[in-house]
N, CA, C and O atoms as CSV, one atom per row, in Angstrom:
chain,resi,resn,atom,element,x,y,z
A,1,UNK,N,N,-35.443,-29.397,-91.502
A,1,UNK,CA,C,-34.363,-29.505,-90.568
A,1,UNK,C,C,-33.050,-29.284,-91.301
A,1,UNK,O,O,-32.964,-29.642,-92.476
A,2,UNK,N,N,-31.998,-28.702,-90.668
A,2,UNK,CA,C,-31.207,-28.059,-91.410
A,2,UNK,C,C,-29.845,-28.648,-90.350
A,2,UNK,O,O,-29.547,-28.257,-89.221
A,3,UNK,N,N,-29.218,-29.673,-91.167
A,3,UNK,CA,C,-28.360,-30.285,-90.633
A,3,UNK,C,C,-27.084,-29.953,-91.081
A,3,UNK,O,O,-27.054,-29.757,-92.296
A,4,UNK,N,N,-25.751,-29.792,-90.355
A,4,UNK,CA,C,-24.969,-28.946,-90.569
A,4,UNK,C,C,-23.655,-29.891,-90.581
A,4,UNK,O,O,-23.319,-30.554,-89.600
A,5,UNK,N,N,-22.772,-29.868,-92.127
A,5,UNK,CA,C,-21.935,-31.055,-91.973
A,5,UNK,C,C,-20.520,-30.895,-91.571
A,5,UNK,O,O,-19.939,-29.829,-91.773
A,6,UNK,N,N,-20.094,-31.637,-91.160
A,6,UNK,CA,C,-18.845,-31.357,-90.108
A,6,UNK,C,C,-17.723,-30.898,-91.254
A,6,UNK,O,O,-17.717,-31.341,-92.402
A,7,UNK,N,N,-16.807,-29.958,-90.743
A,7,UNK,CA,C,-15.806,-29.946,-91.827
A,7,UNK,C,C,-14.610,-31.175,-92.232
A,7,UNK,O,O,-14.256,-32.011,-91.401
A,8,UNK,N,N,-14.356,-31.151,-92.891
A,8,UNK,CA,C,-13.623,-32.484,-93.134
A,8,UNK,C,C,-12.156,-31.980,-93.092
A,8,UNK,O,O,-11.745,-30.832,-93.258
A,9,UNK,N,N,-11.381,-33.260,-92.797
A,9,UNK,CA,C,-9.666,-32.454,-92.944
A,9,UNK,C,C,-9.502,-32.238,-94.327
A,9,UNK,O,O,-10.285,-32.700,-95.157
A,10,UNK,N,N,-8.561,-31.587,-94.597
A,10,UNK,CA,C,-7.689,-31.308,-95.469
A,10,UNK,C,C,-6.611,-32.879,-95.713
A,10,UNK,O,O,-5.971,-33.568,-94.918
A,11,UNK,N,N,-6.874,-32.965,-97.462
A,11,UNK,CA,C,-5.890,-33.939,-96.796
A,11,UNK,C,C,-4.406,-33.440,-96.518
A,11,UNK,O,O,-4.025,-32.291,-96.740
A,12,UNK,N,N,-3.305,-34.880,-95.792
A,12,UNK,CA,C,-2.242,-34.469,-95.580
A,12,UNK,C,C,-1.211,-34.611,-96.638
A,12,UNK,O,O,-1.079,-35.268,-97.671
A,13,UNK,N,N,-0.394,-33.551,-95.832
A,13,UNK,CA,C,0.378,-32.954,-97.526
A,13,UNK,C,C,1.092,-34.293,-97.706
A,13,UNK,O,O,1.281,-35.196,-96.891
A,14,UNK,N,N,1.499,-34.161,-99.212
A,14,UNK,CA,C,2.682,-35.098,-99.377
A,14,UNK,C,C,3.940,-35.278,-98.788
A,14,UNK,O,O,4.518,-34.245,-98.451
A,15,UNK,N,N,4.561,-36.465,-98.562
A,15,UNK,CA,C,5.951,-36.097,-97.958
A,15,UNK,C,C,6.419,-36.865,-98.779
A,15,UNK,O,O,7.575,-37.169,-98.486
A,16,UNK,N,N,5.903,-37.515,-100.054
A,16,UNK,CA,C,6.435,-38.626,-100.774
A,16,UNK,C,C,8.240,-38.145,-101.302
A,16,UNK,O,O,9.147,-38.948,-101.086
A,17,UNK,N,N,8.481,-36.995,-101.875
A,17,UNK,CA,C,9.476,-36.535,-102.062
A,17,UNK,C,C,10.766,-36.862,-100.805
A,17,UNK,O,O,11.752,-37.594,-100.898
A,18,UNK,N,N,10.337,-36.080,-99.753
A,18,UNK,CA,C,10.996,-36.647,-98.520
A,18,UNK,C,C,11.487,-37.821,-98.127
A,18,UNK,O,O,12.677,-38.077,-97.938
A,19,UNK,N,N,10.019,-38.974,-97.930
A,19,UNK,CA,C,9.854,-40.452,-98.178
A,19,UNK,C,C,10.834,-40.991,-99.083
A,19,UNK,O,O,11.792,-41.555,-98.555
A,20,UNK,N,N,10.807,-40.954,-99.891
A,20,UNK,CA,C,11.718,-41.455,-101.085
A,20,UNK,C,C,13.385,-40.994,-101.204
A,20,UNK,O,O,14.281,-41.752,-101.578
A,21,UNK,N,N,13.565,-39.511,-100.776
A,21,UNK,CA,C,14.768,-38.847,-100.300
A,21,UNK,C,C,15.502,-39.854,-99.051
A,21,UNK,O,O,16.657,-40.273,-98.977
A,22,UNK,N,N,14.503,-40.016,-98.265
A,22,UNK,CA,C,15.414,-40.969,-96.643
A,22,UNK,C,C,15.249,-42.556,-97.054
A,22,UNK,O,O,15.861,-43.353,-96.344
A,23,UNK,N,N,14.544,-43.025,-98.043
A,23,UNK,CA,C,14.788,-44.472,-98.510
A,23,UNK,C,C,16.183,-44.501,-99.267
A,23,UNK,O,O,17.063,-45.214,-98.786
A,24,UNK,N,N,16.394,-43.915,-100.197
A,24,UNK,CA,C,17.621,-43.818,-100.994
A,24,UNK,C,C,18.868,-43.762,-100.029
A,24,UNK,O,O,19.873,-44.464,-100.147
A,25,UNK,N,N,18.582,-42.565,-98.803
A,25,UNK,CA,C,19.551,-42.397,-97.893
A,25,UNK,C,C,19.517,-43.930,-97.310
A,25,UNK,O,O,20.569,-44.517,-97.564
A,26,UNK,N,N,18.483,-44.782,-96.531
A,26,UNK,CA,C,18.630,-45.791,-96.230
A,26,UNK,C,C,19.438,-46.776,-97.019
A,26,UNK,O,O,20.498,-47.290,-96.661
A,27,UNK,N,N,18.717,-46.988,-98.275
A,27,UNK,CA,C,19.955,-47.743,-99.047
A,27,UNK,C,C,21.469,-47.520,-99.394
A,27,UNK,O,O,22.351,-48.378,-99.380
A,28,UNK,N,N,21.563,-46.465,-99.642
A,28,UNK,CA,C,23.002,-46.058,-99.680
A,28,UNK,C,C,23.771,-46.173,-98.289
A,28,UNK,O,O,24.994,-46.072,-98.390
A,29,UNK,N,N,23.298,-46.354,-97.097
A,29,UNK,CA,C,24.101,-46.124,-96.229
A,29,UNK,C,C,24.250,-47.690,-95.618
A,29,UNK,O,O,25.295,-47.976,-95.033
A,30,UNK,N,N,23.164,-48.716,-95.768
A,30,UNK,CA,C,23.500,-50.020,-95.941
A,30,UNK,C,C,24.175,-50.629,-97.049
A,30,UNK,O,O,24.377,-51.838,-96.933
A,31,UNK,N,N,24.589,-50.039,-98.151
A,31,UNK,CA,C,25.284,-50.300,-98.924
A,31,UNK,C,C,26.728,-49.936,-98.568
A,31,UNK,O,O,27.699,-50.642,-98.843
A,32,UNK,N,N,26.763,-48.971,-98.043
A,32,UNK,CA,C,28.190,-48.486,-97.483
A,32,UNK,C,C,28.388,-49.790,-95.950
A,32,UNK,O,O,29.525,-50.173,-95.676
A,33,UNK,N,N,27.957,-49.973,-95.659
A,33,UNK,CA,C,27.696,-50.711,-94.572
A,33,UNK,C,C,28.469,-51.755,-95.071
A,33,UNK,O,O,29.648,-51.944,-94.772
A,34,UNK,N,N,27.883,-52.352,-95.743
A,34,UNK,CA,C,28.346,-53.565,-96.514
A,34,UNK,C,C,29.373,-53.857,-97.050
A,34,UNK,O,O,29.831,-54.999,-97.096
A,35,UNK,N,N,30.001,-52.609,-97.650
A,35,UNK,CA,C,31.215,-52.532,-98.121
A,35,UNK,C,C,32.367,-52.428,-97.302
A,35,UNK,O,O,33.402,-53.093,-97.288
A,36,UNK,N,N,31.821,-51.047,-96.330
A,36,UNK,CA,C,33.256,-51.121,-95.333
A,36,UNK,C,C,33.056,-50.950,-93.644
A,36,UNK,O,O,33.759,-50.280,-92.887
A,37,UNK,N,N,31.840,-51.794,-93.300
A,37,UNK,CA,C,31.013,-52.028,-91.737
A,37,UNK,C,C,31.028,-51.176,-91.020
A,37,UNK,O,O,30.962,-51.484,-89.830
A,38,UNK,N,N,31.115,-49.824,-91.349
A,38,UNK,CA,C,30.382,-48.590,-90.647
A,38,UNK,C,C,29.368,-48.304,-90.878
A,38,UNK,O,O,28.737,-48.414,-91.929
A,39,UNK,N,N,29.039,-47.824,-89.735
A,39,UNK,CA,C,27.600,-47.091,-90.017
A,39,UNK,C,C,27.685,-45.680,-90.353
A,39,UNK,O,O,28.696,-44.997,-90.517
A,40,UNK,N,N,26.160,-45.275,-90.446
A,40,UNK,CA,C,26.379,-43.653,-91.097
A,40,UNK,C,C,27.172,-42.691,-89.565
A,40,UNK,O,O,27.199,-43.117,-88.410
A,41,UNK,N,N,27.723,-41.379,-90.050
A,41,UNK,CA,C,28.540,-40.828,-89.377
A,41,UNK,C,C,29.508,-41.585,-88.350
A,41,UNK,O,O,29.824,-41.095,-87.266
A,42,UNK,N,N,29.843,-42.549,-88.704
A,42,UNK,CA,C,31.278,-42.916,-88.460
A,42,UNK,C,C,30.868,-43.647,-86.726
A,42,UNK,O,O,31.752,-43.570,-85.873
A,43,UNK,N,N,29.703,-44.217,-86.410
A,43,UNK,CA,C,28.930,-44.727,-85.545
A,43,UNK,C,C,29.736,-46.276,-85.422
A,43,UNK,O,O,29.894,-46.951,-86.439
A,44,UNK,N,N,30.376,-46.905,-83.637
A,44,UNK,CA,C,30.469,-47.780,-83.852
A,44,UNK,C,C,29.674,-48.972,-84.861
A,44,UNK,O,O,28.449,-48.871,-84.805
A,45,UNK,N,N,30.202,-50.109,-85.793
A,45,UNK,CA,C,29.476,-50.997,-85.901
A,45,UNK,C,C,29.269,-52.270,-85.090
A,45,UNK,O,O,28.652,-53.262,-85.476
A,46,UNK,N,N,29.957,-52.082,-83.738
A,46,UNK,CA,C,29.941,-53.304,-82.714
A,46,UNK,C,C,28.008,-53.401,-82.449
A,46,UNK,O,O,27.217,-54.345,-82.475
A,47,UNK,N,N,27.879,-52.160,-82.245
A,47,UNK,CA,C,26.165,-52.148,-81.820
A,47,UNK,C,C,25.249,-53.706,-82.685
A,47,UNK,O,O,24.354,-54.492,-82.375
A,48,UNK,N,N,25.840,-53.549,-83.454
A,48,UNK,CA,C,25.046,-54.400,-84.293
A,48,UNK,C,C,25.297,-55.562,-83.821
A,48,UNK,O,O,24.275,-56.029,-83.318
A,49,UNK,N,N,26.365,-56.396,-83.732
A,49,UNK,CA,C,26.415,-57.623,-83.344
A,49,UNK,C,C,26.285,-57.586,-81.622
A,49,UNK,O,O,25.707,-58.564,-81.148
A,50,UNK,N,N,26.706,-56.687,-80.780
A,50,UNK,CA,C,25.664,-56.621,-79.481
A,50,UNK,C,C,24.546,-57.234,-79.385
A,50,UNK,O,O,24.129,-58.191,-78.732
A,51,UNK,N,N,23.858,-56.068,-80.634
A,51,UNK,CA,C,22.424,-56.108,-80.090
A,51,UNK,C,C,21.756,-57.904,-80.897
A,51,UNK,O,O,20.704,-58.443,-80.554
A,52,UNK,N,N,22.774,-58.478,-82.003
A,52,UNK,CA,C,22.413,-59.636,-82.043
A,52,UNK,C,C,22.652,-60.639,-81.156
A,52,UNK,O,O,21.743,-61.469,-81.120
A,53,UNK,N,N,23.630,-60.855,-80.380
A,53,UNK,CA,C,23.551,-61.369,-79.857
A,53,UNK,C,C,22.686,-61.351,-78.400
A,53,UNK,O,O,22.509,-62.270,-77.601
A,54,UNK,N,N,22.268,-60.105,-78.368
A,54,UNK,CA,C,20.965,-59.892,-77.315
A,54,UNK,C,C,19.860,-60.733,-78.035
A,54,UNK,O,O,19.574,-61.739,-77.386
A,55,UNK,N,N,19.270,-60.615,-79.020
A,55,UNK,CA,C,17.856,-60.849,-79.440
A,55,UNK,C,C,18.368,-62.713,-79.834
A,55,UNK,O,O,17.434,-63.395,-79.413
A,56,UNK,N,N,19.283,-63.494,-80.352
A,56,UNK,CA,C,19.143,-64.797,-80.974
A,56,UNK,C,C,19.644,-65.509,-80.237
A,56,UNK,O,O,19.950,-66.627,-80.653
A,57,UNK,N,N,19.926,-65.147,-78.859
A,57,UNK,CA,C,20.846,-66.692,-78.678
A,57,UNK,C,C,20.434,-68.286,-78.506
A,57,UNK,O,O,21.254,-69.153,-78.204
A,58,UNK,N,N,19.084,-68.519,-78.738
A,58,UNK,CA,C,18.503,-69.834,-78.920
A,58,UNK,C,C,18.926,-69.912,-80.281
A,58,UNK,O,O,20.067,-70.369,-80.207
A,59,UNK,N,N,18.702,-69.759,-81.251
A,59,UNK,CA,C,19.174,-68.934,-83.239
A,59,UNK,C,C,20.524,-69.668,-82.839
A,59,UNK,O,O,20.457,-70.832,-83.233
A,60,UNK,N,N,21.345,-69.487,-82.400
A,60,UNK,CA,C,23.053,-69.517,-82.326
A,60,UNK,C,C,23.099,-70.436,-82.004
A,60,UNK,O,O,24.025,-70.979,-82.606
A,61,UNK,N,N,22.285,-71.619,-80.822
A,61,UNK,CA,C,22.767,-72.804,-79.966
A,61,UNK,C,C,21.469,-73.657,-81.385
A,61,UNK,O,O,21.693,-74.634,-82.099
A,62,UNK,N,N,20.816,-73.207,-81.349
A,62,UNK,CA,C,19.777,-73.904,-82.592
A,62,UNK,C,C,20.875,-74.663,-83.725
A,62,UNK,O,O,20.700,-75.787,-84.197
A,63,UNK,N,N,21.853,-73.896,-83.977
A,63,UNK,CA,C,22.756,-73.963,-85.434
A,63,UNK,C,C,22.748,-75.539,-84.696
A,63,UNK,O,O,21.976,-76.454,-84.980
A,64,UNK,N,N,23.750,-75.555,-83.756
A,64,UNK,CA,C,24.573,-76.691,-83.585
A,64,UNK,C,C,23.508,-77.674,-83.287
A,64,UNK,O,O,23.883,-78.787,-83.655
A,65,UNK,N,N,22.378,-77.696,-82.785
A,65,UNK,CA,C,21.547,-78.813,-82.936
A,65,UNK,C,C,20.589,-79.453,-83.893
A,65,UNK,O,O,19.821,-80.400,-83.720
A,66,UNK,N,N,20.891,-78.476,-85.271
A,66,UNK,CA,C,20.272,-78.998,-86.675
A,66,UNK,C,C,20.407,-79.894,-87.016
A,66,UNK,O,O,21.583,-80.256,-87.065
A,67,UNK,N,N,19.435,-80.794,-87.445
A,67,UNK,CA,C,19.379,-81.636,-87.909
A,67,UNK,C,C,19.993,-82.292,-89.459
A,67,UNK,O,O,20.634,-83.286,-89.802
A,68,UNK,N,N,19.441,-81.218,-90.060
A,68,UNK,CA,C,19.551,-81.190,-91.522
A,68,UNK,C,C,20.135,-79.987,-91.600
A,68,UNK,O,O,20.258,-79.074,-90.784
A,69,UNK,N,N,20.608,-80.187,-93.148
A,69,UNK,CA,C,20.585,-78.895,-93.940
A,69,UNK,C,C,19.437,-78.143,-94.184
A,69,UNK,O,O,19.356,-76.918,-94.274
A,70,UNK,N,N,18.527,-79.006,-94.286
A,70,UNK,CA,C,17.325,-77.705,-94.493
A,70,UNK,C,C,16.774,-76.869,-93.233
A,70,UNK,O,O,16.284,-75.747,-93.355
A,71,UNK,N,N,16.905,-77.519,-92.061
A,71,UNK,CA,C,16.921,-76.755,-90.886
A,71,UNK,C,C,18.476,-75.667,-90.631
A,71,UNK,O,O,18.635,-74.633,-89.982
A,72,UNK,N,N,19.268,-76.362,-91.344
A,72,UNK,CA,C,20.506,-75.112,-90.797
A,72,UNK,C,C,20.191,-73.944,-92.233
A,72,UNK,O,O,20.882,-72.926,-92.195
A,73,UNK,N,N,19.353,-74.053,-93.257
A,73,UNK,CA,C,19.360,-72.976,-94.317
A,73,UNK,C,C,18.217,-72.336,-93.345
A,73,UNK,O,O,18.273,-71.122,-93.150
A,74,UNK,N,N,17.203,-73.082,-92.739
A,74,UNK,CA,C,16.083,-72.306,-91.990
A,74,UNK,C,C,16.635,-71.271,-91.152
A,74,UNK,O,O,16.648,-70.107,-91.555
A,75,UNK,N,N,17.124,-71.611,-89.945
A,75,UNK,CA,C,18.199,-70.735,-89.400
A,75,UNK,C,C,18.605,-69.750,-89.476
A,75,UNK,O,O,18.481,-68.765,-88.750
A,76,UNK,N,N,19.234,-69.947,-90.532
A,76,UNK,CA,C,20.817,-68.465,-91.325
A,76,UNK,C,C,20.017,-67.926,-91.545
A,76,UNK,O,O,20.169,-66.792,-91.090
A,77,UNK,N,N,18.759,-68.084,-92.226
A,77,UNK,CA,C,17.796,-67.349,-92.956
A,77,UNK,C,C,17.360,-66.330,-91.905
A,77,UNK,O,O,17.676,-65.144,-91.997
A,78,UNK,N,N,16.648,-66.804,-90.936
A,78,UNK,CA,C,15.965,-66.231,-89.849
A,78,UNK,C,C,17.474,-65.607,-89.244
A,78,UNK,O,O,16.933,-64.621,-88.744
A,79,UNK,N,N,18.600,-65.456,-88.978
A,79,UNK,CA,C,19.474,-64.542,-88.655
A,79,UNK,C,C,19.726,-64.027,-89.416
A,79,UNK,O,O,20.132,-62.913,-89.086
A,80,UNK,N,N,19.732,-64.338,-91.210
A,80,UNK,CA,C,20.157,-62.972,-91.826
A,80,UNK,C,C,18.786,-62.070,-91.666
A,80,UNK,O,O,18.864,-60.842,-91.694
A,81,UNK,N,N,17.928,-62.531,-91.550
A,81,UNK,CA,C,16.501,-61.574,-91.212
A,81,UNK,C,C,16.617,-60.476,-90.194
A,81,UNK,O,O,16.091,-59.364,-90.203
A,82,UNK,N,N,17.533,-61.105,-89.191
A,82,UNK,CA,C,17.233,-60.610,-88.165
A,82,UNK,C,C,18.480,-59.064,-87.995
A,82,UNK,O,O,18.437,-57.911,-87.565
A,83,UNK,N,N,19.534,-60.047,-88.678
A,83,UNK,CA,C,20.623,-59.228,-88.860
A,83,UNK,C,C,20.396,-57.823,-89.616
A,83,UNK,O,O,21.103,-56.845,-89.374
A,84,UNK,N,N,19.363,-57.811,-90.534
A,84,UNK,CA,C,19.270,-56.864,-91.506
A,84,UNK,C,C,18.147,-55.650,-90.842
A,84,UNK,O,O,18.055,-54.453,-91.115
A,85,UNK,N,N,17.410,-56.445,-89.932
A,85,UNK,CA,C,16.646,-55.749,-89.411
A,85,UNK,C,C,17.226,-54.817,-88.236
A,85,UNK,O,O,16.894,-53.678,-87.909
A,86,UNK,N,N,18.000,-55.502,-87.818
A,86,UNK,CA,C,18.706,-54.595,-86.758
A,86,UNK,C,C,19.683,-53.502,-87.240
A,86,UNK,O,O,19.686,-52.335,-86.848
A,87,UNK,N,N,20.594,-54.111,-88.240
A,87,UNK,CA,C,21.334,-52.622,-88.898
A,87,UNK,C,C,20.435,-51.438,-89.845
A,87,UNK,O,O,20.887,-50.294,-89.883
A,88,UNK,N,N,18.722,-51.880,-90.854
A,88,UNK,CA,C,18.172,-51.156,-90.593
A,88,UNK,C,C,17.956,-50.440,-89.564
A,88,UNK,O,O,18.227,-49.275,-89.852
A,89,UNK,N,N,17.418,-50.588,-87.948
A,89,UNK,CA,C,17.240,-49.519,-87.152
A,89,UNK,C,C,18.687,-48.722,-87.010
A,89,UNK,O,O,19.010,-47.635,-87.489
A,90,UNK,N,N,19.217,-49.367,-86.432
A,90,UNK,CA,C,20.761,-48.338,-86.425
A,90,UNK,C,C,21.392,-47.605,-87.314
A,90,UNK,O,O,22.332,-46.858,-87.045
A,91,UNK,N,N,20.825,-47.810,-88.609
A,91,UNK,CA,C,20.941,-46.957,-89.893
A,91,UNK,C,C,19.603,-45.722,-89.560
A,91,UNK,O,O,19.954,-44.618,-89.143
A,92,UNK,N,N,18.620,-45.915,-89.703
A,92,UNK,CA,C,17.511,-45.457,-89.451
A,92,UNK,C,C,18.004,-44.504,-88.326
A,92,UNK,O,O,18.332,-43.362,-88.647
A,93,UNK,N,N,18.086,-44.952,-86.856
A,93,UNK,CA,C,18.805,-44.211,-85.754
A,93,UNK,C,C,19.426,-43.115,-85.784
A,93,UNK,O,O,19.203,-42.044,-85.221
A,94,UNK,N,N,20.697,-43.644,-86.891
A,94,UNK,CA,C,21.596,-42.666,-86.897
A,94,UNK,C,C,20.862,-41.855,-87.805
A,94,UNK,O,O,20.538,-40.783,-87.293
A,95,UNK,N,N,20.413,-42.036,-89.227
A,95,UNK,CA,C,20.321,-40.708,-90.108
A,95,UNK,C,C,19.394,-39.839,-89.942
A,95,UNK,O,O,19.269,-38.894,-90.721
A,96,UNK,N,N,18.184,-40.126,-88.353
A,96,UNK,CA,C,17.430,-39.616,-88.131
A,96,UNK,C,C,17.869,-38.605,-86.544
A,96,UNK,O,O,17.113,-38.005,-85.781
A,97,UNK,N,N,19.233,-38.747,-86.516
A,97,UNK,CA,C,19.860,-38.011,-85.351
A,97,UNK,C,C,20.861,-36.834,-85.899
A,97,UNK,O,O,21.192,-35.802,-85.315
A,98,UNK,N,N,21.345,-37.424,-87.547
A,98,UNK,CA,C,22.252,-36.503,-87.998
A,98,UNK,C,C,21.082,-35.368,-88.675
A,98,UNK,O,O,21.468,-34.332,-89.216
């Protein structure tokens, strides 16, 4: 019996060069961020605190009902998390529109 084996893919090409090209761009443009609160191509930076205050506002009324300090470091923590995650996409957004 003469069994006939399927072709296999090819693997897929590298994009690691690329990959690594739009990480650098990512960092550099949150670094610029940081320094002078624009985003890439000159993109309001209001979006960002918008869209935080869309996603935390239990996070925000939470502050004032902490107990402790170690619940208000819990907190900040989980908003700077959240904060960073959101100007990632809007970094991301933009350098994937320019």
């Amino acid at each position: 019996m003469n069994m006939r084996v399927p072709d296999l893919p090819l693997d897929p090409p590298d994009d690691s060069v690329e990959r690594d090209a739009f990480e650098r761009e990512m960092v550099q443009a949150f670094d610029e961020y940081l320094s002078d609160g624009w985003l890439p191509g000159g993109h309001d930076p209001s979006d960002v605190d918008e869209r935080m205050l869309e996603q935390i506002p239990e996070a925000l009324d939470a502050l004032i009902k902490a107990k402790d300090d170690a619940e208000l470091l819990a907190l900040a923590k989980q908003i700077r998390d959240k904060r960073i995650e959101i100007i990632d996409g809007l970094i991301t957004d933009n350098l994937e529109a320019a």
